[in-house]
C-alpha positions in Angstrom: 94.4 129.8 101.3 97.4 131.8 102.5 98.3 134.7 100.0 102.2 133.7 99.6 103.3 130.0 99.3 105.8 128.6 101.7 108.7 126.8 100.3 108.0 123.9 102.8 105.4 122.2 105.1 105.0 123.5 108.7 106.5 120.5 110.9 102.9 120.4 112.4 101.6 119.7 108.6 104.9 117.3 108.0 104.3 115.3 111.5 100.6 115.3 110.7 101.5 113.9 106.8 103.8 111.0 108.2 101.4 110.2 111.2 98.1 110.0 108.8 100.6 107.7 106.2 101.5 105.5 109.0 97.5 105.2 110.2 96.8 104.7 106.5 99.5 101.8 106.2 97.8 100.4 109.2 94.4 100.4 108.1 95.4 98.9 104.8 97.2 96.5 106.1 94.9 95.3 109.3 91.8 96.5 108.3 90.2 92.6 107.2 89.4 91.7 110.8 86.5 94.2 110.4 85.4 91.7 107.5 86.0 89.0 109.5 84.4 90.6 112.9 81.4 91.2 111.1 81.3 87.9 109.6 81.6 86.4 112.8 79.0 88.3 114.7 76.5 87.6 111.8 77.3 83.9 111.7 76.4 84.6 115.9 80.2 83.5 117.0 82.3 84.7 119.5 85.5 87.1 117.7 88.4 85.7 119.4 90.1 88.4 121.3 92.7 89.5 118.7 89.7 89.8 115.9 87.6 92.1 118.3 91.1 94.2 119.0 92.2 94.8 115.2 88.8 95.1 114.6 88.3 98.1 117.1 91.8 99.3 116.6 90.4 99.9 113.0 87.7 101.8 114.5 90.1 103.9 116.1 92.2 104.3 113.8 89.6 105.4 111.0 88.3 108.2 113.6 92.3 109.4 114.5 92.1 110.2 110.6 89.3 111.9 110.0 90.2 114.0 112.9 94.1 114.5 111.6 92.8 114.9 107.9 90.3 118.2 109.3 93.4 119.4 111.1 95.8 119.3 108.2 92.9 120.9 105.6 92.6 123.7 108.2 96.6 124.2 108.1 96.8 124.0 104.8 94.2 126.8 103.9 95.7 129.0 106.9 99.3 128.0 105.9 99.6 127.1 102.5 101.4 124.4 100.8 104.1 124.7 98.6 104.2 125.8 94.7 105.2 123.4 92.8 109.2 123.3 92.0 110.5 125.3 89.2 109.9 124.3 85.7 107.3 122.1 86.4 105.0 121.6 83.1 101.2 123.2 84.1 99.8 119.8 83.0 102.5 117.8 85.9 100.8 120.8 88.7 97.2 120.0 87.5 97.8 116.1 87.8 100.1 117.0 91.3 96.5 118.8 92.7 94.0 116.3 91.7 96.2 114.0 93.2 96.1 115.8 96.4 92.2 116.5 96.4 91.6 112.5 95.5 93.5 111.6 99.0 92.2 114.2 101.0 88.5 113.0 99.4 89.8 109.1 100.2 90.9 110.4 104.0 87.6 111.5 104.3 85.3 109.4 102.9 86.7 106.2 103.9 86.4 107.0 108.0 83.1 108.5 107.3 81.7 105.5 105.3 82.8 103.2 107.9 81.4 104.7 111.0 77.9 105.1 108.6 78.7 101.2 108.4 79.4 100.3 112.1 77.3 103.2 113.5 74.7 104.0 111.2 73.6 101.0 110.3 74.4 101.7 106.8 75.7 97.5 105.6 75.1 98.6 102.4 77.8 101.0 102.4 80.4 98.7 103.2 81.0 97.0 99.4 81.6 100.9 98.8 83.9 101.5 101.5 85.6 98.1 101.0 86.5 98.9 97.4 88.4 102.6 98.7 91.2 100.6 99.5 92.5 99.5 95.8 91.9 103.0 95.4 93.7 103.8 98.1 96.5 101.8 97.0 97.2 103.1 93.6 97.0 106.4 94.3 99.0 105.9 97.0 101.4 103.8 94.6 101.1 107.3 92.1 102.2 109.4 95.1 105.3 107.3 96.2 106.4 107.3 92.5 105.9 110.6 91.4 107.8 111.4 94.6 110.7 109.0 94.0 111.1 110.6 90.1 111.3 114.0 91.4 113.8 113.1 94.0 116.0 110.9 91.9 114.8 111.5 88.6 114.3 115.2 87.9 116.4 116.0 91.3 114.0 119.1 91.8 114.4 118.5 96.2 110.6 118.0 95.9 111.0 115.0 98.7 112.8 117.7 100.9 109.6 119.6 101.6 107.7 116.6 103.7 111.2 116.0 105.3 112.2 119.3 106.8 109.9 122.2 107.6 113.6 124.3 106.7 113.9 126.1 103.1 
């Protein structure tokens, strides 16, 4: 990791957070028709044409983030990331960390479990894969409230740092 910490994201790692939130938000939210794909095809019926689009567009999708997430791990052990803001308890940075590691851990496995489905003929890996997504959402839930109590509660400018990549 770099030797000094920046006071903000790059705007490479701040387009790259927003981008990967937004494929996340999609994958969340559309993701089913791969259930429902692979029901289908096991059942030997033909996916209508919007099933077989979702479901590849969650293919695609998956693949964009595993290839984002390696980017932005790069950037952030050649760039940094930010301390955390002033008078922050050491127990509110550990929590802030392991939050961090457990969603780059979920951006990883969760592409990399479902290709091992689709690809490696892995089925049994898809109850697994299929349950990171409550995971996904509380953590993601954590994330969007810690952020919201810094930025309205504690009024530290935490939020600023994933906005602008100016100090």
């Amino acid at each position: 990791m770099s030797k000094t910490s920046p006071q903000t994201y790059s705007s490479l790692q701040i387009w790259l957070h927003w981008l990967v939130a937004a494929l996340v938000f999609f994958q969340l939210a559309f993701g089913d028709a791969m259930g429902k794909m692979g029901h289908m095809l096991r059942n030997r019926q033909q996916p209508d044409a919007t099933t077989a689009f979702m479901a590849d567009a969650h293919i695609y999708a998956g693949f964009t983030v595993l290839a984002l997430i390696i980017i932005r791990l790069v950037l952030r052990f050649t760039h940094g990331a930010p301390e955390a803001p002033a008078g922050t308890k050491p127990i509110a940075a550990l929590v802030a960390k392991a939050l961090h590691a457990l969603f780059y851990l979920l951006l990883i496995a969760a592409p990399v479990s479902g290709a091992l489905v689709v690809y490696g003929g892995l089925g049994e890996l898809a109850g697994p894969h299929h349950l990171l997504k409550p995971v996904f959402i509380f953590t993601i839930l954590l994330h969007v409230v810690a952020a919201l109590w810094h930025q309205y509660g504690l009024k530290d400018g935490l939020m600023r740092r994933m906005m602008t990549s100016k100090a």
